[in-house]
C-alpha positions in Angstrom: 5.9 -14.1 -1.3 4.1 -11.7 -0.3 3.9 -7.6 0.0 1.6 -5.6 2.8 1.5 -2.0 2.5 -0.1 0.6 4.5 0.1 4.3 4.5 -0.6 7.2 6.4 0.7 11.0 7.4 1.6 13.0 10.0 1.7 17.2 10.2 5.6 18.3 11.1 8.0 20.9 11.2 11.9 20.5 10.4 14.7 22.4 9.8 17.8 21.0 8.0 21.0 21.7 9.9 24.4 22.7 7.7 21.7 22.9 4.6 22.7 25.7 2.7 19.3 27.3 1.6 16.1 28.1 2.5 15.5 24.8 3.7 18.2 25.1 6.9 15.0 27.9 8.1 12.2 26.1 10.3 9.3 24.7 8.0 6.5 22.5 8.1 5.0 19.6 5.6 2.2 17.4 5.3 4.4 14.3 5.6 3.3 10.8 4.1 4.6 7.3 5.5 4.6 4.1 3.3 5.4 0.9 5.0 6.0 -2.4 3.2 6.1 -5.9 5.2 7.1 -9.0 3.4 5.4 -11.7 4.2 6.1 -15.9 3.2 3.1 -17.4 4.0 -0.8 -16.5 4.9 -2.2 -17.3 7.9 -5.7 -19.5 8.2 -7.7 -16.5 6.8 -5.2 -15.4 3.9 -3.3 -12.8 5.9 0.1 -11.5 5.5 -0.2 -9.4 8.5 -3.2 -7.5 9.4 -3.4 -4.2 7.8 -5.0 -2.7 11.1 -2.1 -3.3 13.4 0.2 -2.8 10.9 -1.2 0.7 10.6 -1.4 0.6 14.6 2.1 0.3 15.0 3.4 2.6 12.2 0.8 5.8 14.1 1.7 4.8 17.2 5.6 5.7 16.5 4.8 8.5 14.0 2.9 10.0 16.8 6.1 11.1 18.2 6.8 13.5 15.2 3.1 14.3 14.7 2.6 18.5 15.4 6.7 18.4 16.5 9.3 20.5 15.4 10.8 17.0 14.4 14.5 18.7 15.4 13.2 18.5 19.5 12.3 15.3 19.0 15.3 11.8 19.9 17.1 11.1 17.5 16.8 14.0 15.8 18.0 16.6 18.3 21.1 15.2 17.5 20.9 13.7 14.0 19.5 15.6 11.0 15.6 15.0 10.2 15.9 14.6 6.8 13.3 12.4 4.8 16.1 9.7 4.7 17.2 9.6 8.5 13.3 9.4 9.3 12.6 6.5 6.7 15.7 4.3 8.3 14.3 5.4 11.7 10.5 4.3 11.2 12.5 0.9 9.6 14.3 0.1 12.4 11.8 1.4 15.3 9.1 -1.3 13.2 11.6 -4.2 12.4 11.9 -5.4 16.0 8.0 -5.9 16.5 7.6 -6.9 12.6 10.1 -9.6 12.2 9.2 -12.8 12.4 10.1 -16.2 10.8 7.2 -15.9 8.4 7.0 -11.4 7.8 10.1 -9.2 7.8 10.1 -5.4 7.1 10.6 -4.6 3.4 10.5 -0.8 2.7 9.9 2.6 4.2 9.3 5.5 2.2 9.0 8.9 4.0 7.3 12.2 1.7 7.8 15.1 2.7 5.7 16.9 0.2 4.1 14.9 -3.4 7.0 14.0 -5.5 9.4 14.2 -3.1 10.3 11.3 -0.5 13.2 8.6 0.2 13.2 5.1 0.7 14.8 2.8 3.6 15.4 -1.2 3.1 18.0 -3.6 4.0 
């Protein structure tokens, strides 16, 4: 068995609706994204999954959020973008194009600042 991880960030605002605190006001982070893929088996050249498209895929959906107020932005007009509700988003926006028989999403963590993030799996 095997883990792939890639990583990268995205620049967003948010505001926490019903938060009671400063935090409920709009604000912005540097966010980070860490994406786990499990994987059985290598292919012929020893790969899980390629790192590049892996990374590919998880910009290409982060580019939604990238310089948003993250609160415009479906699902989260409606739902709360907390670091949580973004993790299980990112999950589920990646499992349909990651699972296979052989790889299968793992993990997502979303940071919204060092030190401070939340994980999604199933």
């Amino acid at each position: 068995m095997y883990d792939v991880t890639v990583k990268t960030g995205f620049a967003a605002a948010h505001q926490l609706r019903l938060y009671d605190g400063k935090y409920e006001n709009l604000h912005g982070h540097n966010w980070t994204a860490q994406v786990t893929v499990e994987a059985d088996e290598l292919d012929p050249i020893g790969v899980g999954i390629d790192f590049v498209k892996l990374k590919e895929m998880v910009e290409k959906i982060l580019s939604q959020l990238d310089y948003h107020n993250i609160n415009d932005v479906p699902p989260f007009d409606e739902k709360n973008p907390s670091a949580e509700n973004i993790a299980r988003w990112l999950f589920l926006e990646l499992k349909s194009q990651i699972n296979t028989n052989s790889t299968r999403m793992k993990r997502v963590e979303i940071c919204e600042m060092e030190g401070c993030g939340a994980s999604y799996f199933e």
